[in-house]
C-alpha positions in Angstrom: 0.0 0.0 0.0 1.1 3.2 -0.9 2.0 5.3 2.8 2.6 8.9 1.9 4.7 8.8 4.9 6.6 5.8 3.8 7.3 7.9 0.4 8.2 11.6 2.2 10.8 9.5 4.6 12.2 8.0 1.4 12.2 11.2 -0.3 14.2 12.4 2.7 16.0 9.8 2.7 17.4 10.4 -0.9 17.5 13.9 -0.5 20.3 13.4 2.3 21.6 10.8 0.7 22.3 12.3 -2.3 22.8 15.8 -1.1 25.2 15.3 2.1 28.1 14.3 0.2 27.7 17.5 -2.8 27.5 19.5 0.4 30.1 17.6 2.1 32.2 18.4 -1.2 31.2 22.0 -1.3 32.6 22.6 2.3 35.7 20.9 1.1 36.1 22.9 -1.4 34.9 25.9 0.4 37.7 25.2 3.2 40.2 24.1 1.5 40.5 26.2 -1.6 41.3 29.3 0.6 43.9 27.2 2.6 45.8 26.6 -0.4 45.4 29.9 -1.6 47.2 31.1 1.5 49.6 28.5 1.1 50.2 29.7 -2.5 50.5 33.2 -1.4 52.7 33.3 1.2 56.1 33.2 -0.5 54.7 36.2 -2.6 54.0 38.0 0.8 57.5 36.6 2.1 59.3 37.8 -0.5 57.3 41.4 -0.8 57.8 42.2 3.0 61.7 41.0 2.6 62.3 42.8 -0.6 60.9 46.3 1.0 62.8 45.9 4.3 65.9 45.1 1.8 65.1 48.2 -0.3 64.0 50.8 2.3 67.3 49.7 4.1 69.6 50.3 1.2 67.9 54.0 0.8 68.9 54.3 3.8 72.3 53.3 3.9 72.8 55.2 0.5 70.9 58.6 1.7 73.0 58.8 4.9 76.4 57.4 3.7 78.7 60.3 3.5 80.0 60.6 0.1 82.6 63.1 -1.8 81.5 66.8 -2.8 83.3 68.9 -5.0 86.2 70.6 -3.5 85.5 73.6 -1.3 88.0 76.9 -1.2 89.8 77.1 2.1 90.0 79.8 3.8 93.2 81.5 5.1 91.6 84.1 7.0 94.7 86.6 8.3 97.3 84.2 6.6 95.9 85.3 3.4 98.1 88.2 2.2 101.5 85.7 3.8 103.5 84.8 1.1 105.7 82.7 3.3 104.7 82.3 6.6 106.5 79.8 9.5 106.9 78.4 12.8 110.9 78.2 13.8 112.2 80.2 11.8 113.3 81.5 7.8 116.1 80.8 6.2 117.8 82.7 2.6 120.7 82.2 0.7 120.3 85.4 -1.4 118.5 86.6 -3.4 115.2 85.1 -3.5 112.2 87.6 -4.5 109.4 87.5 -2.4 106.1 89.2 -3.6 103.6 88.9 -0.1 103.9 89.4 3.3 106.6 87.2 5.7 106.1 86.2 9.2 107.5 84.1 11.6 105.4 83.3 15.2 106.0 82.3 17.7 110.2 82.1 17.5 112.1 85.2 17.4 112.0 87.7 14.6 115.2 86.4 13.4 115.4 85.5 9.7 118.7 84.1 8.4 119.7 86.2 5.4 116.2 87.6 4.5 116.0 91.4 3.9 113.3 93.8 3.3 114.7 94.3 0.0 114.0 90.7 -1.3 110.1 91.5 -0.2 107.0 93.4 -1.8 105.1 93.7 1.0 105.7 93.8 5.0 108.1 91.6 7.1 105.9 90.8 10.2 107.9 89.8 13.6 106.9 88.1 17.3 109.4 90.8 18.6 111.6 93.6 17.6 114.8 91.8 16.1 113.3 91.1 13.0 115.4 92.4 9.7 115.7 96.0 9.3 112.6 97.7 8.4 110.3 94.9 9.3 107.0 95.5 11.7 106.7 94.2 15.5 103.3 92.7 15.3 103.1 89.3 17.3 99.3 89.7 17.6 98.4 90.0 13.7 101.0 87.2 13.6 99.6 84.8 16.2 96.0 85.3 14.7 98.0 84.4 11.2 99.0 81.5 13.0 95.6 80.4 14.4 94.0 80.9 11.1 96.3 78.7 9.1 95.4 75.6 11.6 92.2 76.3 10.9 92.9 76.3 7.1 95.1 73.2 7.6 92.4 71.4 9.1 89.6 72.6 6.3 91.6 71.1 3.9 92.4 67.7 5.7 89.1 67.3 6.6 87.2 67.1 2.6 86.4 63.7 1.5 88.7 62.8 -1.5 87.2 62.2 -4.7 90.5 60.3 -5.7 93.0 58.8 -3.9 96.3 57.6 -5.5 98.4 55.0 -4.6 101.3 55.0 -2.7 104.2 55.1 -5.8 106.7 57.4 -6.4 105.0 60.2 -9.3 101.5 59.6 -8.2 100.9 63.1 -9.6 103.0 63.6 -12.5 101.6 62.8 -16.0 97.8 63.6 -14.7 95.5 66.2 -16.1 93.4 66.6 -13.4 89.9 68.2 -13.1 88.9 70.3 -10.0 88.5 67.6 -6.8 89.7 66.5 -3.9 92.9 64.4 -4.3 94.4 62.2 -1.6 97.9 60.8 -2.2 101.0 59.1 0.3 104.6 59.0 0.5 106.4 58.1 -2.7 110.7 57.1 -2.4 111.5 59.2 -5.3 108.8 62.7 -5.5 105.2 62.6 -5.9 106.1 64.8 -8.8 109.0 64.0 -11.1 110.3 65.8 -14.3 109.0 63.5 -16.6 105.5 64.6 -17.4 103.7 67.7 -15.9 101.2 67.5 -13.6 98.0 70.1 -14.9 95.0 71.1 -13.5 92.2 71.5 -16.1 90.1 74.6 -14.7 87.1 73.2 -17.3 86.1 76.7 -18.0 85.4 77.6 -14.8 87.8 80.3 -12.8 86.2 79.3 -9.4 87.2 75.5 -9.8 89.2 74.5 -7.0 92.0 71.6 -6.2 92.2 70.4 -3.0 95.1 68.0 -2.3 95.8 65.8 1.0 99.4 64.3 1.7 99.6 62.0 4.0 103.0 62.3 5.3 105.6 64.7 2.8 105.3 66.3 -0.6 108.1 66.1 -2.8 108.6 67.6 -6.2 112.2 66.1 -8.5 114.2 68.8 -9.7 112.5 70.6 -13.3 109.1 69.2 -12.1 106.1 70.9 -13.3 102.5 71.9 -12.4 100.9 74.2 -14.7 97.4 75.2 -15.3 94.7 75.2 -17.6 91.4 75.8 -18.7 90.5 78.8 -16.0 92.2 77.3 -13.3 93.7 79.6 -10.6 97.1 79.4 -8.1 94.4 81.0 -5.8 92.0 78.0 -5.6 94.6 75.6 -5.7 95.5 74.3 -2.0 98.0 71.5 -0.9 97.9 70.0 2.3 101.3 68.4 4.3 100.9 66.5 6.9 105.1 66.6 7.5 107.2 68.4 5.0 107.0 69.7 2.1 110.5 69.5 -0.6 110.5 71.7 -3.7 113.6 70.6 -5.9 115.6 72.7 -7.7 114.2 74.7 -10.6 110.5 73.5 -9.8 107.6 75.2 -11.0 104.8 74.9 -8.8 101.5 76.3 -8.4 99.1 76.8 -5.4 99.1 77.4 -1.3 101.3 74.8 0.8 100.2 74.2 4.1 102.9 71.8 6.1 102.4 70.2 9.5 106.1 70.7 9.7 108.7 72.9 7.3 109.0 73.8 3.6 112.3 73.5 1.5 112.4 75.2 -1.5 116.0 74.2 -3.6 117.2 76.5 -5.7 116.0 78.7 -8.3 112.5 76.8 -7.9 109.7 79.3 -8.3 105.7 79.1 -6.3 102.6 80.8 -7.7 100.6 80.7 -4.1 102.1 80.5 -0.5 104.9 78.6 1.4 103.0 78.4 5.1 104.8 76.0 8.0 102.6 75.5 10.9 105.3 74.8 13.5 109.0 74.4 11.5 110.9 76.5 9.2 111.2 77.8 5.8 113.9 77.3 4.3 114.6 79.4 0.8 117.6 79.5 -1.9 117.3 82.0 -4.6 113.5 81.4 -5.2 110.5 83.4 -6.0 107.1 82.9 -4.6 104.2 85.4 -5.9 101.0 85.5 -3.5 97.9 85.1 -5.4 95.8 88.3 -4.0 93.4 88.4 -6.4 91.4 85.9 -7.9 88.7 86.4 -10.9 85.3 85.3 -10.1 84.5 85.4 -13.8 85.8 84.5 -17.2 86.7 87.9 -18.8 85.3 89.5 -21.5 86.5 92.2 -23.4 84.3 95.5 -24.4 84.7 98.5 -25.6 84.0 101.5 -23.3 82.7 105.3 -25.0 86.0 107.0 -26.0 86.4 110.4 -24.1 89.2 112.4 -24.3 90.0 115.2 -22.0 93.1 117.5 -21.0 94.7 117.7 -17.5 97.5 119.7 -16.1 101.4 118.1 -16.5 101.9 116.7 -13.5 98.3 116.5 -11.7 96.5 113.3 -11.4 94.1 112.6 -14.2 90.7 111.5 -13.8 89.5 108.9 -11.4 88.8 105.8 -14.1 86.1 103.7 -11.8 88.0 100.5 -12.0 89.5 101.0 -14.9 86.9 102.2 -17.0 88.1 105.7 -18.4 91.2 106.9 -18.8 90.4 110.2 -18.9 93.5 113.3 -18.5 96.0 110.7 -17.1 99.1 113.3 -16.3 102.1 112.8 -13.9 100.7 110.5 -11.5 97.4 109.0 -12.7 94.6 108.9 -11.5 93.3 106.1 -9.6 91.8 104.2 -11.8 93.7 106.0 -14.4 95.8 103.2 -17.2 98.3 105.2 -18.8 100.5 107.2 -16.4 102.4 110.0 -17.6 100.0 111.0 -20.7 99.0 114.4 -21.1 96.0 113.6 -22.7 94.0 110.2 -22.0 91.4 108.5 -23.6 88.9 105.6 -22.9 90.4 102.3 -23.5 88.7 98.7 -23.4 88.1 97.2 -20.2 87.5 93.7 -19.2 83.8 93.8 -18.4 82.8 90.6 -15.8 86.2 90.1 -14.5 86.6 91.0 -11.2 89.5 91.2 -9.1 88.4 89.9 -5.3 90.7 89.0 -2.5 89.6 85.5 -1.9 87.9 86.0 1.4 84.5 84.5 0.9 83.4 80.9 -0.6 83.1 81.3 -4.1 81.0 79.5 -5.9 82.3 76.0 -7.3 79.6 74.9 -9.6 79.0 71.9 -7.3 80.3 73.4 -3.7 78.1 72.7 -0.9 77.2 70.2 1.4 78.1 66.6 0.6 75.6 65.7 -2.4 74.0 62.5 -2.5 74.2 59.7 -5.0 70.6 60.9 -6.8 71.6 58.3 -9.4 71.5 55.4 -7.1 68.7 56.4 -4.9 66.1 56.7 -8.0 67.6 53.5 -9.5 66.3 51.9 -6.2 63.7 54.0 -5.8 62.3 52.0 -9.4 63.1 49.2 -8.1 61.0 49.4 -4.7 58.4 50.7 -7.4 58.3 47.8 -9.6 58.1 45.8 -6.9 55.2 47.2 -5.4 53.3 47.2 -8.5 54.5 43.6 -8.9 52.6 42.7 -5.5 49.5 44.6 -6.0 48.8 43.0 -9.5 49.3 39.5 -8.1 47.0 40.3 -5.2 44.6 41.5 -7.4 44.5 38.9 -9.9 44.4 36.1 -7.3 41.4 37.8 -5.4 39.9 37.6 -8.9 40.2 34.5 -9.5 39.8 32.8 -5.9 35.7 31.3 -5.1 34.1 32.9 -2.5 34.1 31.2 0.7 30.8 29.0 1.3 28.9 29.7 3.8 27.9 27.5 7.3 25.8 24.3 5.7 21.8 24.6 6.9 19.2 22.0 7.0 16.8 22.2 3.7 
């Protein structure tokens, strides 16, 4: 007999039956697809959170790494004007010429052979036995003194942008561009005869050479350093950390600033300073010219409005503003007259832009300033930490595309 009851149970029945395990299958399915998802995505996490710590690290380490500016000037303060300048004491075997100031702190104003007559400019002494005609000033001099440490330091203290080797001509043969150059103690000279060394300006007259010896400088007799390209003896600085040796006949060019003494053999010639912080000088028939001026910018030559005017023989012509108009130079000149001893003057051509400073200030070095950072390298990581992001962010997206939603908690029909 037919039993609706009978047939609901076994409709039940089947309905169980047959449903339970599609059910069973869809919370398998719904539990364990998202397991292995996770499972699938956590090396891409791994890796993501590893590769930014990695990256933002290395930004780090790159943005606060110091790292080599150009060179900066360095300033002399009151040793600017001191052509030689030493400790212990000065030493000549006449007759060198000497165009600059001398002084000599904090030993006696003795110097051995030096006269007034061998100097353009003022002999400074610590006390009143200095040659004939020379100026007791120990203050101005210890000041000197104080400001040339300074200096010294200044110049040790710039990170090199080269650093040669320890051989004997590190120097010689190079054409160098402005920088910072660090070099040691060579058996021979850091400079020989064979090849000059030459400092390539680049065009700009404010490019300076700062260079760091570790222990002594030594130049071989006929050695050269010349200049080139808008470089200036004013920006060019050289840093001893003993002694600094000029052999005979040497040409060289720039400010030295020894821990110790300066020798100078004969006949060889400086365009800049001899300074010894605490030995002596010692000079043979030489001639060092202090650079006290220094153009700030490359020169260019114009022609100024003729005028043409009459003074009185004898009287001083017109005052020419730097050099501008020469206008009734007679006698004396003017002062800024050109042509002394003209009874009638006239407008010549000046050098418009180039201006004669003493080199008190910073001036500017095209890439002076505080230590620059390494822009190249931080945007090349910068891409990098970029790519990878985006990287990430389109695998997380495509994966939450693709991925079935989660099923929900299984109910009774």
């Amino acid at each position: 007999m037919f039993s609706p009851w009978s047939s609901s149970s076994h409709r039940t029945s089947d309905s169980r039956l047959s449903g339970a395990p599609a059910m069973a299958r869809d919370r398998v399915a719904g539990r364990h697809r998202p397991r292995m998802a996770r499972a699938q995505r956590t090396p891409i996490r791994a890796l993501s959170v590893l590769g930014s710590g990695v990256v933002s690290m290395l930004l780090v380490v790159f943005a606060w790494t110091p790292v080599a500016s150009a060179a900066q000037t360095v300033q002399l303060g009151t040793a600017t004007p001191f052509a030689v300048l030493a400790g212990t004491e000065i030493t000549d075997v006449p007759t060198s010429a000497i165009t600059g100031d001398v002084g000599l702190s904090p030993a006696p104003g003795s110097n051995d052979g030096l006269t007034q007559a061998e100097v353009t400019g003022t002999i400074y002494s610590a006390d009143a036995t200095g040659p004939a005609g020379s100026v007791d000033d120990p203050a101005l001099l210890t000041t000197a003194k104080t400001d040339l440490t300074t200096a010294f330091g200044s110049a040790a203290g710039q990170l090199p942008t080269t650093t040669f080797t320890t051989v004997d001509n590190q120097l010689g043969g190079q054409t160098l561009v402005p920088g910072v150059y660090a070099f040691g103690h060579a058996n021979t000279a850091n400079i020989t005869a064979a090849s000059p060394l030459v400092l390539n300006g680049e065009g700009d007259v404010n490019a300076v050479f700062v260079f760091q010896a570790s222990s002594d400088l030594v130049t071989a007799s006929n050695s050269v350093v010349q200049l080139e390209n808008g470089a200036q003896a004013c920006n060019v600085f050289w840093k001893v950390g003993s002694s600094a040796t000029l052999n005979s006949a040497s040409t060289f060019v720039g400010t030295i600033m020894a821990l110790t003494s300066a020798t100078l053999g004969t006949g060889a010639t400086v365009q800049g300073r001899v300074l010894a912080e605490n030995g002596a000088v010692t000079l043979e028939a030489n001639t060092i010219t202090t650079p006290t001026t220094c153009l700030t910018s490359s020169p260019t030559a114009t022609t100024s409005p003729t005028t043409a005017t009459t003074s009185p023989t004898g009287a001083g012509g017109t005052t020419g503003a730097g050099g501008t108009t020469a206008a009734g130079i007679s006698g004396g000149g003017g002062s800024g007259g050109i042509a002394a001893g003209a009874t009638t003057g006239s407008a010549t051509s000046t050098a418009s832009g180039a201006t004669g400073v003493v080199p008190t200030g910073f001036p500017h070095t095209g890439l002076g300033g505080a230590a620059h950072a390494r822009y190249g390298d931080l945007i090349a990581l910068g891409a990098v930490a970029l790519a990878g992001s985006a990287g990430a962010l389109g695998v997380a997206v495509r994966r939450r595309r693709t991925l079935p939603l989660r099923d929900g908690p299984i109910g009774h029909a």
